[in-house]
N, C-alpha and C positions, 0 to 999 in steps of 0.2 A: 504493500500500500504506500503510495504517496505520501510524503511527512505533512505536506501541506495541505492536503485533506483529512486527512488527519484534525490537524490545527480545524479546518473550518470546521470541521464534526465536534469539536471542542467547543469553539464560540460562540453555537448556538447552544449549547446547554445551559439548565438553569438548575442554579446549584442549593437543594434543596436542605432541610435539617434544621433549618434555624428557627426557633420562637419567640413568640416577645411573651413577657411574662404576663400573667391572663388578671394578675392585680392591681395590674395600670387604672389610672382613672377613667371613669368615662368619655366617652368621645364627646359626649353632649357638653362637656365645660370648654371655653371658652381658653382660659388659663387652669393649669397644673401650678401650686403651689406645694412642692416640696421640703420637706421638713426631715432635718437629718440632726444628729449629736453633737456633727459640728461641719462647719463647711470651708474649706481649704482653697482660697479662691486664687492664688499666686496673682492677685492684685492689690501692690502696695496699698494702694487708697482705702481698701476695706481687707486687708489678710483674714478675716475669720467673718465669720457668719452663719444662719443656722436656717435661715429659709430662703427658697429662690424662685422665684414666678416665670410662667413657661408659658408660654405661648407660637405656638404655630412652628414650634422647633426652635424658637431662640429665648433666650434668656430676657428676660420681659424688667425684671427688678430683683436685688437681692439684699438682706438686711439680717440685723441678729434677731428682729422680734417680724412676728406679721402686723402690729404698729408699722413700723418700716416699710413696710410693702403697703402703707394703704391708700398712694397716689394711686398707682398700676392698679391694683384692685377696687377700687371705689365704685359702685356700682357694678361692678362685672360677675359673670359668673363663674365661681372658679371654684375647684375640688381640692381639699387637701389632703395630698400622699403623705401618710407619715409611717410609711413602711422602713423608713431608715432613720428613725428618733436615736436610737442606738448605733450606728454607724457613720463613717467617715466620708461626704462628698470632697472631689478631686475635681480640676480638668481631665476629663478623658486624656492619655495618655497616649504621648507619640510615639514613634518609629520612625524619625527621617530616612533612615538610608536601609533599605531592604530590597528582593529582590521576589516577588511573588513567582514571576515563572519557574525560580526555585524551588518553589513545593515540591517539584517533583523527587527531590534527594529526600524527602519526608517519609515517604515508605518504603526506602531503600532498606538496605540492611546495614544501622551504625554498627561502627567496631571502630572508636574510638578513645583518645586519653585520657576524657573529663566524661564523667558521666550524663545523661539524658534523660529527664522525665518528657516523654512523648506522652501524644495521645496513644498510642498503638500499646505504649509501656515503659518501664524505665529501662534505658539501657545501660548496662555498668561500666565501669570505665577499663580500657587494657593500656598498659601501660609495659609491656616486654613484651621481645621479640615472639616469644615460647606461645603466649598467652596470644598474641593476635593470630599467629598462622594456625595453632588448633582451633579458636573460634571461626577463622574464616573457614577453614576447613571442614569445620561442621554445619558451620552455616549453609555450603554450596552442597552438601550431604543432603541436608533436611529439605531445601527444596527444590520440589519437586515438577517446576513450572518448566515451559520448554522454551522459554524467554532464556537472553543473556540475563546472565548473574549480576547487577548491581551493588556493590560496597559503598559507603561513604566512610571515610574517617581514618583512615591510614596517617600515619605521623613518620617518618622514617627517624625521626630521632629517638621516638620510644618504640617504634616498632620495627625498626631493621630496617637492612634494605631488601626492596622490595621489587624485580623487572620479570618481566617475559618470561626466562626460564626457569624465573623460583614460582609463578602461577601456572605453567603449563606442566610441572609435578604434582600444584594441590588441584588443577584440573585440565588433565591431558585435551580434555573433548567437549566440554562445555564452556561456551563464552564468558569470559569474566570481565568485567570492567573493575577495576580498583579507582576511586575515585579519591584525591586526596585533600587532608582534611581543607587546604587552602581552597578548595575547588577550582583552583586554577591551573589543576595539572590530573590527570589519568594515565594509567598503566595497562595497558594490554594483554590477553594471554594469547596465541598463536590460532586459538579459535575463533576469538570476539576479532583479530586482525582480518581473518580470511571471511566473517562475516563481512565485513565493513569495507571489503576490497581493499584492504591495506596489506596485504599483506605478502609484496614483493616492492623491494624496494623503487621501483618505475612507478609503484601506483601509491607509492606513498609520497613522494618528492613532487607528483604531481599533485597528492591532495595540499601537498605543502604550501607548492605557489598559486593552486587555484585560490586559497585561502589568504594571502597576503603576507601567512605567515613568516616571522623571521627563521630562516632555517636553522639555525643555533636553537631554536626553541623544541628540537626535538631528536628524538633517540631511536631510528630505526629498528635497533637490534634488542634495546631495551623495553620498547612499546610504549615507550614513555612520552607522553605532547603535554607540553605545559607552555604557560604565558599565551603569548599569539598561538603558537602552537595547537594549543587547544582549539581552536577556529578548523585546524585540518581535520580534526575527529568529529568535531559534533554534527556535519552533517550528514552521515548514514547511521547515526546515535538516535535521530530528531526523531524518526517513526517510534524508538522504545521509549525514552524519557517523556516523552511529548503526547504520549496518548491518550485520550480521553480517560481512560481508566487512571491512569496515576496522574494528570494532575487532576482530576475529580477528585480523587485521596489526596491529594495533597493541597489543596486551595483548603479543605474540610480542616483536615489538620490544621494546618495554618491559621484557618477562622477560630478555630476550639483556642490557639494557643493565644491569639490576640486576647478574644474576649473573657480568659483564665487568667489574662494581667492585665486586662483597664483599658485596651488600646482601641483607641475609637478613630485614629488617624494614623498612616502609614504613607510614603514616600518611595516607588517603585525607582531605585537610583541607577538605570541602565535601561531604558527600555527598550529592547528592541535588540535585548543583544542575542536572543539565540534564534528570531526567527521575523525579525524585523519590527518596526514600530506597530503599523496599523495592523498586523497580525497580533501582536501581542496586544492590543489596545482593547481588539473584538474580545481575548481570552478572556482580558482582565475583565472587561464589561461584565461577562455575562457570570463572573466572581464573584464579584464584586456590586454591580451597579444598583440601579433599583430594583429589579425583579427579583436582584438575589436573596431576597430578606436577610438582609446581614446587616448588624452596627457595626460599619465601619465605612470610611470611603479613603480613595487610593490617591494621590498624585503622582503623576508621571514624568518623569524626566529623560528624556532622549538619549540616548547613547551616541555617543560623534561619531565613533568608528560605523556600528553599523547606519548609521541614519548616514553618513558621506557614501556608505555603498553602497545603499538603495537607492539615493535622489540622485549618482552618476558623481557628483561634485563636491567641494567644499561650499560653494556658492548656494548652491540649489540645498545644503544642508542647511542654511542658516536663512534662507529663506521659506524654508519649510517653519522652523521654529519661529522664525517672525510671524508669519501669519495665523498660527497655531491661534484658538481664540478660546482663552481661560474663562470656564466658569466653575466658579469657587463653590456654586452651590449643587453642582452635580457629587454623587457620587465618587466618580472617576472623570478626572480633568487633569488638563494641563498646566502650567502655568510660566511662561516664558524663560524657559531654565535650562539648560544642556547638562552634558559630565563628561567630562574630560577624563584623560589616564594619561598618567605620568610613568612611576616606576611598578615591580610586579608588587605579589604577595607576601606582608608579612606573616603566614603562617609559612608560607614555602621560604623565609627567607631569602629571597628577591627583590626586596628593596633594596634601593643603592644605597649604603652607605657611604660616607666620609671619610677619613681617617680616624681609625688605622685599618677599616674595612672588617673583613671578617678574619677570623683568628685562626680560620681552617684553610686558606686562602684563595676560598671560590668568591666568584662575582657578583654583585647583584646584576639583575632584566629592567631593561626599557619593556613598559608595553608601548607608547607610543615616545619617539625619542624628543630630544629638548627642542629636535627644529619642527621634525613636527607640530607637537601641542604647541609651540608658542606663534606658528601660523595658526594653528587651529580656536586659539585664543585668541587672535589676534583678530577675528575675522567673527570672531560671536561679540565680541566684548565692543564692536565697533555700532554692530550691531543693533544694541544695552541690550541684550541677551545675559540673564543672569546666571555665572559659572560655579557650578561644582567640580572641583578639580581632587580627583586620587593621587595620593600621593604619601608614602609610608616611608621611607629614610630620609636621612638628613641632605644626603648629595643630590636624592630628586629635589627635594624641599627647596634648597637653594637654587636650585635651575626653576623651579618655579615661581621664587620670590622675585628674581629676578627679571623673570618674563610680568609679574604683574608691576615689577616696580615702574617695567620700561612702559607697560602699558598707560598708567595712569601718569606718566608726564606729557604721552602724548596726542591721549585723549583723556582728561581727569573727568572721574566718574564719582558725586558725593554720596550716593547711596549704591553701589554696585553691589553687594551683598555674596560675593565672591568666596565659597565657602572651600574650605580646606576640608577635605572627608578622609576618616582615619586617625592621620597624622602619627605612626604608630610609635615615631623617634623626632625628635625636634630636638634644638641645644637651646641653651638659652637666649645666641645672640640672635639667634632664629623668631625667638617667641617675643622679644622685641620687635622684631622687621614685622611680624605677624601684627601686633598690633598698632606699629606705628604706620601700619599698610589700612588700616581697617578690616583687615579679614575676619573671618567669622571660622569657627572650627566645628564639625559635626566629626566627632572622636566616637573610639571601638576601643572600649574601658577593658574589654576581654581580652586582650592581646595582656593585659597585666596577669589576669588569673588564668589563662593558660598558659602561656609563654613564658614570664620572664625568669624560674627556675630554670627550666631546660635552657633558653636561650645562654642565662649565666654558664650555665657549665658547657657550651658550644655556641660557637656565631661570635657573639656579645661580649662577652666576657661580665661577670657582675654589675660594673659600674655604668655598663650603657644602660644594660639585660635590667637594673634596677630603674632604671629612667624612662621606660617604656609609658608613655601617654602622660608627659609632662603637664599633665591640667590644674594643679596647682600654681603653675607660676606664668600661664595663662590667665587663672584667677585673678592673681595678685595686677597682673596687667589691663582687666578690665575687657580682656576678650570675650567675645559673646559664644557661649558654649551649647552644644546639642551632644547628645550621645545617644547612639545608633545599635543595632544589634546585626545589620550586616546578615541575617539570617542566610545560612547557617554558620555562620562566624558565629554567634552565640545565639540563643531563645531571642523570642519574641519577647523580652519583660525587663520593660524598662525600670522597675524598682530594683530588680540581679544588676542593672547596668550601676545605678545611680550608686546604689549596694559596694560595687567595684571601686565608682571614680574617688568614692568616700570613704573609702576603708585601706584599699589598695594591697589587699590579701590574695593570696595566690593557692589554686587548687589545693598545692599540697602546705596549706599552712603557715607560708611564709608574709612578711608585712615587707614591700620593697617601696624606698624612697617615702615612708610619712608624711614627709614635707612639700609632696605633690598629691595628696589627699584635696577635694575637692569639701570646701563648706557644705553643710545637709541642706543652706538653703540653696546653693550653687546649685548641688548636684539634681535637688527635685524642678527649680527651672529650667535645666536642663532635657529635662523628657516633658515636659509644658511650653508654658511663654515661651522660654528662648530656644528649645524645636522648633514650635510655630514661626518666630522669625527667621528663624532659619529658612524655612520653605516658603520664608513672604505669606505668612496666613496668620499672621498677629492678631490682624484685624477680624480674622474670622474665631479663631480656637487659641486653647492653649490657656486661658484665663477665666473666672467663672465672673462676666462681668458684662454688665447689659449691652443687648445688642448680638451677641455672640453666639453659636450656634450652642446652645443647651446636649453638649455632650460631658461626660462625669463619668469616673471612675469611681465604683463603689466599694470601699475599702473598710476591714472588718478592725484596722488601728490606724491613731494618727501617727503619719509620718515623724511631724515634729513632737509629738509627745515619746514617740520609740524612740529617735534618733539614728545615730548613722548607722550604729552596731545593727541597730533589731530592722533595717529595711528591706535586706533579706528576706525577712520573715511576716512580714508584712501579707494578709491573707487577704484576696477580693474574691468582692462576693458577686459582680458580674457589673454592665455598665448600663447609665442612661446614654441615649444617642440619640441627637434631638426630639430631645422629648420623651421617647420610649422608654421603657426599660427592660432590660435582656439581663435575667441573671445566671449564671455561670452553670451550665447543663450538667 
């Protein structure tokens, strides 16, 4: 079958399973007057509050008493919910930087170093070599489908290495994909190659430059495609990963795990990268949109690389995104924003590093090189096309401070909102230039709790491996902060994130660099208000304050009464999304 019919057999689906809870008020009021134990409105003007008036999905009036509210209600007809008298209202709860067409690695089979509470189950963590090839290998035992074999979560630093002919022993005859944990590299077994026609090197060198990729970006004999490289595999991939059936499992997932942590907004940061924009637009839709009965809605941000190979040009790329026409109040919308790629993956370590580089003395990967993106920037930014730029070491970082430095002398932009996504290593004369530049940072706090032990004892060495997502001395500099989850870089749960940037504890129990610990009130604007600005939606989400769309995270402790230790632990009991409320199935 076709991959691309496929996809359209996908985009009409409507993706069922979601309810709204049956003790919502009547439909016949007018306004919803909500009554909660306390309300957490991340707006200086009024920080606490305990009732909020609702109307027509937005936020009508909000005070400590319903005295307070009794301009908005005066004469009006309105119901009072006080199903959450004992409970904690929030702003529903962001995600800037995720990738929904990623579900599909959601019913894959993890075997990975940090453990997983899924919807499917929890999966425990492997952390040796011994320990991951017997799980795989019983894994590929147990099932019994006549599909290739899917993995997500291979580490080569906790789990060996890993090529072609150590899987064509754990499986002579059945296709295997090893996918690794960065996602931005897979591994082959001699089966899953002669599937995919790769499997002589003419047809592989040719998938290589159909694809654009750099040829350095991959391993004939080890089956290994990573960085660009990846672009040569995914597509005779696209009909298994891409099916109706897994992402149907996996958008469901996905939806369960949003609305199990608060998340009533989410930020699709690539669109378009495995099967084009308006393909993936239709999938998202029909996920996502209105008919899907789901609390949440998506924004979309373009991918440069694949949005310049669809439209033919760099030109025709940035006039696609010019005319793009943002409605904030759909569902699923645009909003005049690209994403750029700098250097590779820090879970693959392939960031560029600086001096003294890495300490085993392999290189970091360009995904797109410094001349590239800084034409590529240079050509949105003139644009006022607002840029999301990837970018994880300190030697990308630099190549890219310096393309925005040259940008704004010569065309200065005072609100460009130019967002740094990641950031997984910065120094400090860097996080100066960061905010003497105006940038904005949307950071992946996880790279701290999974990475920076192993990195210390390989790559890093301690004192960098301890430096990993310098957000405290961003803090101290007044940078505007967002933290992302990157799915599947980490959960959907942005309180695990905030949990990270605030604490800075690592899976196995370690505290690195204290002093880059993020304030409790930093880290919760962070997955709120300053998300929403991040994604230019200030005005819409993100704060519980009139005018605003009436989305709330419904939480069973207050944040600020736990603090930074218990955020972790922090339990939700499901969300309102304008207006409704959907409690946790």
């Amino acid at each position: 079958m076709n991959w691309l019919h496929v996809l359209s057999a996908a985009a009409v689906v409507l993706f069922a399973g979601c309810t709204k809870d049956e003790a919502s008020p009547p439909p016949h009021a007018d306004i919803t007057v909500f009554q909660a134990g306390a309300v957490v409105t991340m707006d200086p003007e009024m920080p606490r509050a305990r009732y909020i008036a609702v109307r027509d999905g937005r936020i009508l009036a909000v005070g400590a008493s319903l005295d307070d509210l009794s301009g908005a209600l005066n004469g009006a007809n309105y119901a009072l919910n006080d199903q959450f008298a004992d409970q904690v209202l929030m702003p529903g709860l962001i995600d800037p930087h995720l990738h929904p067409m990623m579900a599909f690695l959601l019913p894959m089979h993890f075997i990975t170093p940090e453990g997983w509470d899924l919807p499917s189950g929890v999966s425990a963590p492997s952390r040796d070599p011994e320990d991951y090839r017997a799980r795989l290998t019983s894994a590929i035992a147990g099932d019994h489908a006549e599909a290739p074999f899917f993995t997500w979560g291979y580490h080569q630093l906790w789990h060996g290495p890993i090529d072609r002919a150590a899987l064509d022993v754990i499986a002579p005859e059945r296709p295997v994909i090893v996918w690794h944990r960065s996602f931005h590299e897979v591994i082959l077994n001699s089966a899953a190659l002669e599937l995919f026609g790769l499997d002589t090197q003419e047809t592989y060198d040719l998938a290589i430059s159909a694809s654009g990729a750099d040829p350095a970006h991959g391993d004939f004999e080890k089956g290994h495609f990573f960085e660009t490289g990846l672009g040569a595999a995914l597509p005779p991939m696209r009909r298994y990963i891409l099916s109706p059936i897994k992402l149907n499992a996996g958008f469901e997932a996905m939806k369960k795990m949003m609305r199990e942590n608060g998340v009533t907004t989410i930020a699709d940061m690539a669109t378009g990268l495995f099967a084009g924009f308006d393909t993936e637009r239709a999938i998202i839709e029909a996920a996502f949109g209105e008919a899907s009965n789901n609390p949440a809605r998506v924004m979309l941000v373009p991918d440069a690389n694949s949005l310049i190979k669809q439209t033919g040009s760099l030109d025709a790329a940035v006039e696609s995104v010019v005319k793009q026409v943002s409605d904030k109040t759909g569902r699923v919308f645009v909003n005049n924003r690209i994403k750029l790629f700098a250097d590779g993956a820090f879970f693959s370590q392939y960031m560029q590093m600086g001096p003294p580089g890495y300490d085993d003395g392999h290189e970091g990967k360009w995904i797109n090189t410094p001349e590239e993106f800084e034409s590529f920037a240079r050509a949105f930014w003139n644009a006022g096309v607002t840029i999301h730029w990837h970018v994880n070491g300190d030697a990308g970082l630099d190549e890219v401070l310096d393309v925005v430095e040259n940008l704004q002398l010569e065309n200065p932009r005072a609100d460009h909102r130019l967002t740094l996504e990641h950031l997984g290593y910065s120094r400090e004369d860097q996080n100066r230039r960061i905010a003497a530049l105006g940038l904005l940072v949307s950071a992946q706090p996880n790279y701290v709790y999974v990475l920076s032990d192993k990195y210390a004892e390989r790559g890093l060495g301690f004192d960098r491996a301890s430096q990993i997502s310098r957000l405290g001395s961003l803090e101290d500099k007044n940078v505007r902060l967002a933290l992302h989850s990157d799915l599947t870089m980490a959960p959907v749960d942005p309180l695990f994130l905030a949990w990270i940037a605030a604490n800075r504890e690592t899976m196995e129990g370690s505290t690195m660099a204290p002093e880059e610990r993020l304030s409790l009130d930093k880290a919760l604007r962070a997955i709120t208000i300053d998300a929403a600005f991040v994604l230019g939606l200030e005005e819409e989400i993100g704060s519980i304050t009139p005018g605003k769309r009436a989305d709330f995270a419904v939480l069973n402790e207050d944040p600020y009464e736990i603090g930074t230790s218990g955020l972790n632990d922090i339990s939700v009991w499901g969300v309102v999304f304008e207006g409704q409320v959907w409690p946790v199935e």
